[in-house]
C-alpha positions in Angstrom: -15.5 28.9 -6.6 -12.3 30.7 -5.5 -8.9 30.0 -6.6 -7.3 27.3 -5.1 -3.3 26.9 -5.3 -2.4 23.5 -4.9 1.4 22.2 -4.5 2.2 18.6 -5.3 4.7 16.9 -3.2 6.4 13.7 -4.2 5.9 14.2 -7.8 6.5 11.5 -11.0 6.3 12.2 -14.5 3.1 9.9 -14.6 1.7 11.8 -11.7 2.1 15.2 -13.6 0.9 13.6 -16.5 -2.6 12.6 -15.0 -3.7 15.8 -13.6 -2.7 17.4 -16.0 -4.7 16.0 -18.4 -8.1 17.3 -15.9 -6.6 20.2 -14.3 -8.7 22.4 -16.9 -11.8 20.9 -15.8 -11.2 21.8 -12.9 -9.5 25.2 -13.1 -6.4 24.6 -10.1 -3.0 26.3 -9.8 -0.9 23.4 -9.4 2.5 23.4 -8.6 4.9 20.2 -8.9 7.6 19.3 -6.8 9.9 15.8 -7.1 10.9 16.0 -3.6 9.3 14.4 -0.9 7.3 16.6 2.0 9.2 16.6 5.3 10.1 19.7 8.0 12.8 20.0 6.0 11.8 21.4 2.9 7.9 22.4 3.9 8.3 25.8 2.7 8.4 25.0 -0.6 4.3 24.9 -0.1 4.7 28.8 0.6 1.9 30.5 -1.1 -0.4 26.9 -1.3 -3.7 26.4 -0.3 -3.5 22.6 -0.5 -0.2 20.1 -0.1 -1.2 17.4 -1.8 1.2 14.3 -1.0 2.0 10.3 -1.6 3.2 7.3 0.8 6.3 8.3 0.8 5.7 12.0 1.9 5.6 13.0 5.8 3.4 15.4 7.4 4.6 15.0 10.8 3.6 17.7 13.9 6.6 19.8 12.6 5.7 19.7 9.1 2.3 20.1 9.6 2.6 23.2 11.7 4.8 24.9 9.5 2.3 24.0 7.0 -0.5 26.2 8.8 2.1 28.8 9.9 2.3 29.5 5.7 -2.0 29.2 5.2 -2.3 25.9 4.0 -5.8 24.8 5.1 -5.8 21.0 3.6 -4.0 18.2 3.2 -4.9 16.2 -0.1 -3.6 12.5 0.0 -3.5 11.1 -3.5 -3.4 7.6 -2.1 -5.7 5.3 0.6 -3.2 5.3 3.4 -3.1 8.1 5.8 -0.3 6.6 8.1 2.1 9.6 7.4 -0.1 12.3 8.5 -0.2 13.4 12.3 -3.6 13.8 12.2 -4.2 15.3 15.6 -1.4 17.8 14.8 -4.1 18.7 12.0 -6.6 18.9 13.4 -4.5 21.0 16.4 -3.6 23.3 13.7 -6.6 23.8 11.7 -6.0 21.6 8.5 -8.0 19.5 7.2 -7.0 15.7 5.7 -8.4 14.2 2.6 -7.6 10.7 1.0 -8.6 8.6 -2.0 -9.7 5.7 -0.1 -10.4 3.2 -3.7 -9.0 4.2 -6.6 -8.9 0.8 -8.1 -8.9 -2.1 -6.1 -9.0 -4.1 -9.3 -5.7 -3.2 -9.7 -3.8 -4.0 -6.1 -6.1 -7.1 -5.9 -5.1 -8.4 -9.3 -1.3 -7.4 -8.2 -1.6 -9.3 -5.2 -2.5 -12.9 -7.5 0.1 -12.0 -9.3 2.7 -11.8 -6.8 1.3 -15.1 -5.5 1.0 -17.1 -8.7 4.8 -15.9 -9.7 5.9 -17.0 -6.3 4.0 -20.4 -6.5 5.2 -21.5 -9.9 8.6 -20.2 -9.7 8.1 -17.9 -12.8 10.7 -15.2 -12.0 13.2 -17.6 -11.5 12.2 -19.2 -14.6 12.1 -15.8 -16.6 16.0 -15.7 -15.8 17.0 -19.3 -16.3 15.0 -19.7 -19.9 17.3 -16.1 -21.3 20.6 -18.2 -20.1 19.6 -21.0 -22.2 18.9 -23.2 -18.8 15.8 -25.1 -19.9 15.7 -27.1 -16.5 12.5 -27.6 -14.6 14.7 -28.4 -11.1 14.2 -26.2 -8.1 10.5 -25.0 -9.8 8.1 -27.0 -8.8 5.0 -25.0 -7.7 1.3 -26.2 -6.1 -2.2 -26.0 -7.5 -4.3 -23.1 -5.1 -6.9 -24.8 -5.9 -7.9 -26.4 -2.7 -5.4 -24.4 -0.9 -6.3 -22.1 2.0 -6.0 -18.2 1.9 -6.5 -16.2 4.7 -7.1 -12.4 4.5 -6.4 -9.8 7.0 -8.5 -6.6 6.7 -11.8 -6.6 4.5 -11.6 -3.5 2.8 -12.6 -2.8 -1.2 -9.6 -4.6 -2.4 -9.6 -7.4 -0.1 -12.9 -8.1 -1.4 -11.8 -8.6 -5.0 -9.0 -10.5 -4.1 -11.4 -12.8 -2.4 -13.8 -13.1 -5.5 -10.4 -14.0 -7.5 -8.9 -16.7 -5.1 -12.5 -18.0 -4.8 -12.5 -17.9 -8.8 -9.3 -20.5 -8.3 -11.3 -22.8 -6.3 -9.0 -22.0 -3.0 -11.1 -21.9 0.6 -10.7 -18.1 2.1 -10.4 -17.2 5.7 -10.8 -13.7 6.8 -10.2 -11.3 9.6 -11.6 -7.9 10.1 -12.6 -5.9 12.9 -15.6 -5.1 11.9 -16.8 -8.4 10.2 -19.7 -8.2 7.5 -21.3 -11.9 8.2 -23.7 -11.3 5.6 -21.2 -10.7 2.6 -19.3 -13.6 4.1 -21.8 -16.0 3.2 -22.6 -14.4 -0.1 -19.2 -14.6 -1.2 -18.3 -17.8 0.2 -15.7 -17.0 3.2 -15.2 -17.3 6.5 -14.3 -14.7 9.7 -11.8 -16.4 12.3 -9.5 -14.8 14.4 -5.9 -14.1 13.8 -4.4 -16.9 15.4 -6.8 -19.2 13.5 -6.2 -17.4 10.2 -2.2 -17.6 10.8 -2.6 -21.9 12.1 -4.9 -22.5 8.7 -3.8 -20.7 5.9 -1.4 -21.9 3.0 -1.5 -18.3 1.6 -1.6 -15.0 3.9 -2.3 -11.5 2.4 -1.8 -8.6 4.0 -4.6 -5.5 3.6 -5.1 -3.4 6.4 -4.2 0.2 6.9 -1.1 0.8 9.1 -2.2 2.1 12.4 -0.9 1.4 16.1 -2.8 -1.4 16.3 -1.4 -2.8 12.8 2.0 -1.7 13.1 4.1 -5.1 12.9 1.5 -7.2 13.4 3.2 -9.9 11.7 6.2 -10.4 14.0 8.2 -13.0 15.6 5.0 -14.2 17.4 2.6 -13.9 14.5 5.2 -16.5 12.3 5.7 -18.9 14.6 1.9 -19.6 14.6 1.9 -20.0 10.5 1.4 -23.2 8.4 5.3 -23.8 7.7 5.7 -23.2 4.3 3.3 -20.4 3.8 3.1 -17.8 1.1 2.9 -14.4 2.6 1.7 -11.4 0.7 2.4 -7.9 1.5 0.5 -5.1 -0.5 -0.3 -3.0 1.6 2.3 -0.7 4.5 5.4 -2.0 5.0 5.6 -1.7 8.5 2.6 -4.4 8.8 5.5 -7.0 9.0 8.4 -6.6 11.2 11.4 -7.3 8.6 14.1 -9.2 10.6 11.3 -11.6 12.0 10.5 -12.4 8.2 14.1 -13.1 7.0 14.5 -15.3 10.4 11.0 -16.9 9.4 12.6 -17.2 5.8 15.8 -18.7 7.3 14.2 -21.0 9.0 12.1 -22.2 6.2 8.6 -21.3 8.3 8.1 -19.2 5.2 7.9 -20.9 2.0 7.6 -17.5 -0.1 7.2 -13.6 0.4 5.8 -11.5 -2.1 6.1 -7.8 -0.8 5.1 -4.6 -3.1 6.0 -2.6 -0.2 8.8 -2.1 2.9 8.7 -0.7 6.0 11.8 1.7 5.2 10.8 2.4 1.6 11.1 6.2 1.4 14.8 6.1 0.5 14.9 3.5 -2.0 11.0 3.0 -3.8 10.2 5.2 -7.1 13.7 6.2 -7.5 16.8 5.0 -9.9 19.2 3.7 -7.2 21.1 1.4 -9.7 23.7 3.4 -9.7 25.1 4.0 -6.3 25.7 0.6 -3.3 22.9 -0.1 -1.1 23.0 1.1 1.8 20.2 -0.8 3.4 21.1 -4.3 5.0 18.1 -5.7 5.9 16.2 -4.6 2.5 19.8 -6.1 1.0 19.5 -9.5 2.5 15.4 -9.5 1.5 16.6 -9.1 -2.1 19.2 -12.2 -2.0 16.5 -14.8 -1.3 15.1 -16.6 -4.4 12.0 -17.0 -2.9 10.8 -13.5 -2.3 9.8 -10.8 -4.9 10.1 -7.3 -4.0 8.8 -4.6 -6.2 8.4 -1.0 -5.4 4.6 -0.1 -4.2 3.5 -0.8 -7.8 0.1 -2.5 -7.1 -2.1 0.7 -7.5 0.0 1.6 -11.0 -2.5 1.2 -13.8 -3.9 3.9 -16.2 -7.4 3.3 -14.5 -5.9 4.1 -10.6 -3.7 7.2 -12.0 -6.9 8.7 -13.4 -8.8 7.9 -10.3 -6.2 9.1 -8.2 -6.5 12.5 -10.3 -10.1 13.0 -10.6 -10.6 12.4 -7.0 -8.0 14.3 -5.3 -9.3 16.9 -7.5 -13.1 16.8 -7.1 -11.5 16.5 -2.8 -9.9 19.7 -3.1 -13.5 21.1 -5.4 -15.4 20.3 -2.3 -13.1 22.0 -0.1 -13.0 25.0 -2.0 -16.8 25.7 -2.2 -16.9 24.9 1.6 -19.1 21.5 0.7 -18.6 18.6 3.2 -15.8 16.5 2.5 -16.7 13.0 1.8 -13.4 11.9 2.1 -11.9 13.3 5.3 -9.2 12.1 8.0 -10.2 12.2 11.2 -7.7 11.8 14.0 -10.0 8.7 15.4 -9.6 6.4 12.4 -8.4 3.4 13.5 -9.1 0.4 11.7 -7.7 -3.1 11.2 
């Protein structure tokens, strides 16, 4: 196998710490880097075979053809998403696109019940009250799921342990996909309906479909106004699924009951980094944050021990397939689209 040089954009201390703990078994010279990829600051990839990059990364037609101006011949995402890469400017300029589409859908589906349950039984609010001495149960009363309705958008790997989990509650699931599996429907014990159905039933609406044109603010102004009022919605997925100032009008308006959101559609600038120290500039994320019925956390769903290794060993054993010319199981191609 020939040596591979392999820069990594976008990088944490946990990040480093995972591949470095395989790197020998696999014999890369990998370079770290904190900063995100952008046009501004691709040539730091000079000399690199492979960029490998996060969620928060962009490989946009600039990027990407200064990437191929310098040699790089692949594109490693250490994530599922591929909504930052222009993949037809790859593919224009010669570069291959590799993902890790499941790295542990345990993980974002057990992230996603928790989200929920903290949301229905007031827990974060309670956290707060019980360390001020405020024993009060006013303003916390919650509802069983069991019984309740949850409706799923996108039947991927982790949508399908999230449906063996709310099914484990006892709650009834609805599900949309694109490409419905009516046979794993009745084993599991859901049912496919369309969107509008999904949004006019469902107590409790989850969010896990890839960002593509077709996804891109699906849940709008539109897409609210046809919910259950008072419904839990849960965003674990891209940010840009739900169009933000139609969720704090829904909010306003009490059409939501809760929002449980592990990612936002402008993200790049606030999530994985220590911004406690300096005034948010972001309105909109500012005025999500001051409601006592949403959560936000930052794209943490996929952070367990198990995913970090995953993510590691298969970037890796990605980039192992690309450097002894193998087929690559995992590639991009410029006509994914998928809901």
């Amino acid at each position: 196998m020939k040596s591979v040089r392999i820069t990594l954009f976008g990088t944490q201390p946990y990040d480093r710490e995972s591949f470095e703990r395989i790197r020998s078994d696999y014999g890369f010279d990998i370079r770290y880097h904190r900063s995100h990829l952008n046009a501004a600051n691709a040539v730091l990839a000079e000399g690199a075979d492979v960029v490998c990059i996060f969620v928060n990364d962009t490989a946009d037609a600039e990027t990407v053809r200064q990437l191929a101006d310098m040699g790089v011949k692949l594109i490693a995402l250490r994530c599922a998403g591929f909504n930052n890469v222009d993949l037809r400017a790859a593919a224009q300029y010669g570069l291959s696109v590799v993902r890790v589409p499941a790295y542990s859908p345990h993980a974002v589906a057990e992230y996603a019940v928790a989200l929920l349950l903290s949301l229905d039984r007031k827990i974060h609010r309670a956290y707060w009250r019980t360390r001020d001495g405020n024993f009060s149960l006013h303003g916390l009363l919650g509802f069983d799921l069991y019984g309740k309705t949850a409706g799923i958008v996108g039947v991927g790997k982790i949508a399908r342990e999230l449906i063996r989990i709310l099914r484990g509650f006892g709650m009834k699931v609805l599900a949309y996909d694109v490409r419905p599996d009516r046979e794993y429907a009745r084993e599991a014990g859901f049912e496919y309906v369309s969107l509008d159905e999904l949004y006019a039933r469902a107590d409790v609406v989850s969010l896990h479909c890839p960002l593509t044109e077709r996804t891109r603010y699906m849940i709008d102004e539109r897409a609210i106004a046809q919910m259950k009022p008072g419904v839990v919605l849960i965003n674990t997925g891209r940010g840009q699924l739900i169009r933000t100032e139609a969720l704090i009008e829904g909010l306003k308006q009490q059409r939501i009951g809760a929002a449980g959101l592990d990612v936002y559609e402008e993200e790049a600038d606030y999530f994985y980094e220590d911004t406690s120290d300096r005034i948010m500039d972001d309105d909109v994320l500012a005025r999500l944050l001051s409601f006592n019925n949403v959560i936000v956390t930052s794209h943490q769903g996929y952070f367990t021990r198990e995913a970090l290794d995953n993510i590691a060993h298969t970037t890796l054993q990605n980039i192992r397939e690309f450097a002894e010319e193998r087929p690559l199981t995992n590639i991009v191609r410029a006509e994914f689209e998928t809901v």
